[in-house]
C-alpha positions, 0 to 999 in steps of 0.5 A, a space after each residue: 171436209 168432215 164433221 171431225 177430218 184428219 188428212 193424215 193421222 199426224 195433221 189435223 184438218 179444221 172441223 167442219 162449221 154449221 156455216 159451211 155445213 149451211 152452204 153446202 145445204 143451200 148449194 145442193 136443196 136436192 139433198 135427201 140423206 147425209 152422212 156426218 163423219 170424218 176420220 175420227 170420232 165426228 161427235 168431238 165437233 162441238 157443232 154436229 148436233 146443230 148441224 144434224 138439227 138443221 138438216 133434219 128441220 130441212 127434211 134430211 135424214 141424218 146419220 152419224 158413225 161413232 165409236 160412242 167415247 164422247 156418249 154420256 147421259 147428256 149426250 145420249 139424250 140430245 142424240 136421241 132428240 136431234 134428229 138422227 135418223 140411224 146411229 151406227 155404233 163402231 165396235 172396233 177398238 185397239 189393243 194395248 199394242 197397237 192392233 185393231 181389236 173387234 167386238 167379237 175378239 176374246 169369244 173362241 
């Protein structure tokens, strides 16, 4: 399960909740690094700030891939305060027909 999951692009999988992410922390106190993320934009789960909180209050470091929809000033502020340790921003989008566009398309 992940902070935003889909098993298949027409069925959607529950989120991920602070209480599981909990569990799974307590379950493994090893635990140095962890990667929140899905297949999806993980900053739509309303709860990933408080997780990656929690993880970094635990000594974790945090990280999170994100194509940056959900970012505004808000959003970027809590990041910036949350504990994250890196945050990968994805330049992939796509195109009007369907078709994976990169960031450095359009540049020849």
């Amino acid at each position: 399960m992940g902070a935003r999951a889909v098993a298949t692009w027409d069925r959607m999988v529950p989120d991920l909740t602070t209480g599981q992410f909990m569990k799974i922390i307590e379950e493994i106190p090893t635990l140095m690094k962890i990667k929140l993320q899905g297949m999806g934009e993980p900053f739509l789960n309303r709860e990933l700030l408080d997780m990656a909180g929690i993880a970094d209050k635990s000594g974790m470091k945090v990280v999170a891939n994100s194509n940056a929809t959900m970012f505004n000033d808000e959003m970027t502020a809590k990041i910036a305060a949350g504990g994250y340790h890196a945050r990968p921003i994805s330049s992939m989008a796509m195109k009007a027909n369907g078709s994976k566009r990169g960031a450095c398309d359009g540049l020849n």
